[in-house]
C-alpha positions in Angstrom: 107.1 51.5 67.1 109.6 52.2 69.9 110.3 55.7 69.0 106.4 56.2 68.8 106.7 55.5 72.3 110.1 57.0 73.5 108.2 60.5 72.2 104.8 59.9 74.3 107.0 59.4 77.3 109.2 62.6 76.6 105.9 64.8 76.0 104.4 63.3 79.2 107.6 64.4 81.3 107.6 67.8 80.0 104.0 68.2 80.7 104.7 66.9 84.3 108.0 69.2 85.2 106.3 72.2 83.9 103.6 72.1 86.5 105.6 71.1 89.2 107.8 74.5 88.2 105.0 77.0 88.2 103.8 75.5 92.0 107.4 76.1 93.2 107.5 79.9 91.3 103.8 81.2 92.7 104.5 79.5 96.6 108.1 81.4 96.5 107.0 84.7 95.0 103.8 85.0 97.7 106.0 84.1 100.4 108.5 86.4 99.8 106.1 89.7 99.8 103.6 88.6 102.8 103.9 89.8 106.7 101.8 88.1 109.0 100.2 90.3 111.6 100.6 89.1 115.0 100.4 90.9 118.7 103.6 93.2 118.3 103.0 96.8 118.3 102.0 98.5 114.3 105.0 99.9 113.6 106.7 97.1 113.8 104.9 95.6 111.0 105.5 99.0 109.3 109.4 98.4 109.6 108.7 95.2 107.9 106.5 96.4 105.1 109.1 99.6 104.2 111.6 97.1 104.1 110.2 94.9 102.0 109.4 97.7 99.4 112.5 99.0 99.3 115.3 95.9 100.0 113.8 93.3 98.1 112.6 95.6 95.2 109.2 94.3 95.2 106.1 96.2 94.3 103.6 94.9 96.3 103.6 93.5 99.9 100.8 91.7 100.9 99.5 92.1 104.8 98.0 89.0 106.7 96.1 88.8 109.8 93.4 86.5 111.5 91.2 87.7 114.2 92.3 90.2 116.7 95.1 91.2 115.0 92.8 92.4 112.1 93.0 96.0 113.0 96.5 95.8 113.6 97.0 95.2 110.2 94.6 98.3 109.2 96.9 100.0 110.9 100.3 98.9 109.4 99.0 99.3 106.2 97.4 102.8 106.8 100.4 104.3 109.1 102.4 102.3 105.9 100.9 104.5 103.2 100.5 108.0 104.8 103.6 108.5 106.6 106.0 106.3 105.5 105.8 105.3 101.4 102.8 108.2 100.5 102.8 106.7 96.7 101.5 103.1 97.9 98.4 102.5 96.9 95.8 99.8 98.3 95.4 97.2 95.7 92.8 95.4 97.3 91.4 94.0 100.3 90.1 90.2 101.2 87.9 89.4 104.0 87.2 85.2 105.0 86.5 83.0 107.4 89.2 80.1 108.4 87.6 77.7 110.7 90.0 76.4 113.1 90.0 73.3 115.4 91.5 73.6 118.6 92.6 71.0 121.0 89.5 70.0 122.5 87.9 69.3 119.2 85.5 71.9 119.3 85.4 74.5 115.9 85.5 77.8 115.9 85.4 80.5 113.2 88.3 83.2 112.8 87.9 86.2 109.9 90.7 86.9 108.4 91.8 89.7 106.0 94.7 90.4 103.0 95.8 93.7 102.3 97.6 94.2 99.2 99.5 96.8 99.2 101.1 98.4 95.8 104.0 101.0 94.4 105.1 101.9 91.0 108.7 101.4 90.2 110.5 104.8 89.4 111.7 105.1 86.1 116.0 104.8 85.8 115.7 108.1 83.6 114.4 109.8 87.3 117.0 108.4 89.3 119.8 109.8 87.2 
């Protein structure tokens, strides 16, 4: 009988550490490849996404912005794809609504968009 139960508690352990591993993996991997879109001029979002692309290795960069700063990020990721890396492609594109509170207590809505933006990793037998 005690080994019956040494076993249920190894299984239940496992089951437990494997989902606490893929939280962990998906929060570090978005995190990573996402640039939040603020008041700063486009390109310097632009310097951000190139970077990303080509420091970090990644294949997709995903832009973030809430409100005014929407077509900001339009324009990082357009100025991003025609001038800058012309094989990125748009993977696709997420329009909400985040309500936020503010001090007073009152609600208001903000949209917000994602802009997923994707390139295909060269093959080693180009580079050579």
């Amino acid at each position: 009988m005690k080994s019956v139960n040494l076993m249920e508690k190894k299984t239940m352990t496992e089951k437990t550490t494997e989902k606490i591993t893929t939280e962990v993996k998906e929060e570090k991997r978005t995190d990573e490849n996402v640039i939040y879109v603020g008041h700063k001029p486009p390109m310097s979002y632009v310097l951000a996404v190139v970077t990303q692309f080509n420091t970090s290795g990644s294949d997709e960069v995903v832009i973030k912005a809430r409100g005014r700063s929407i077509s900001t990020a339009v324009d990082t990721a357009e100025i991003t794809r025609n001038r800058f890396i012309t094989d990125a492609k748009i993977k696709d594109i997420k329009i909400g609504t985040e309500s936020i509170t503010n001090e007073e207590g009152r609600t208001s809505n903000v949209s917000s968009i994602e802009i997923i933006l994707t390139t295909k990793k060269k093959n080693k037998q180009v580079e050579q």
